[in-house]
C-alpha positions in Angstrom: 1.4 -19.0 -6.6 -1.6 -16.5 -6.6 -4.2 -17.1 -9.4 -4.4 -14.6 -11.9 -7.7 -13.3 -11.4 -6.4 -12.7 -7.5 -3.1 -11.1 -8.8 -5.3 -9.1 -11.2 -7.3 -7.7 -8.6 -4.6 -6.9 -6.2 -2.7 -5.0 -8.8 -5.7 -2.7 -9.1 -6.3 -1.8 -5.6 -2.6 -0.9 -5.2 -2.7 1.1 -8.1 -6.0 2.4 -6.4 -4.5 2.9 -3.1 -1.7 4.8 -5.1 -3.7 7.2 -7.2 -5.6 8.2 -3.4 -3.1 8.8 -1.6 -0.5 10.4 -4.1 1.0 12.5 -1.6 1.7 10.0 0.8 -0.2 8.6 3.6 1.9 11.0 6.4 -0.9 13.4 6.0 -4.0 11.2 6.9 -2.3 9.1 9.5 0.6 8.4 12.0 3.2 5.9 11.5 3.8 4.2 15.5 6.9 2.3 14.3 10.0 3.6 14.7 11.6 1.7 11.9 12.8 4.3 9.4 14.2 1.9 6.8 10.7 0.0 6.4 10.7 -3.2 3.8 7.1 -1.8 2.8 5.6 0.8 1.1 3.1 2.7 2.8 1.2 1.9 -0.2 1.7 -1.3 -0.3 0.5 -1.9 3.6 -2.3 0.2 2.2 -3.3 -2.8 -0.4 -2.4 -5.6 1.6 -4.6 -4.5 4.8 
């Protein structure tokens, strides 16, 4: 279990990472997967990386 502070903070970057890249990451990078049924968010690779 992730201490509240931790979940706290991780919440607000993805919300960061959302509210940046609103339009979708496709535009500032290149996926090199050719999984097109990912279990991830772009966003969410965003805020864990």
């Amino acid at each position: 279990m992730i201490p509240k502070d931790k979940e706290n903070k991780l919440i607000e970057i993805y919300f960061y990472v959302c509210k940046k890249f609103e339009k979708g990451l496709n535009i500032y990078c290149e996926r090199f997967s050719n999984n097109d049924e990912p279990e991830f968010t772009d966003q969410e690779i965003m805020t864990l990386y």
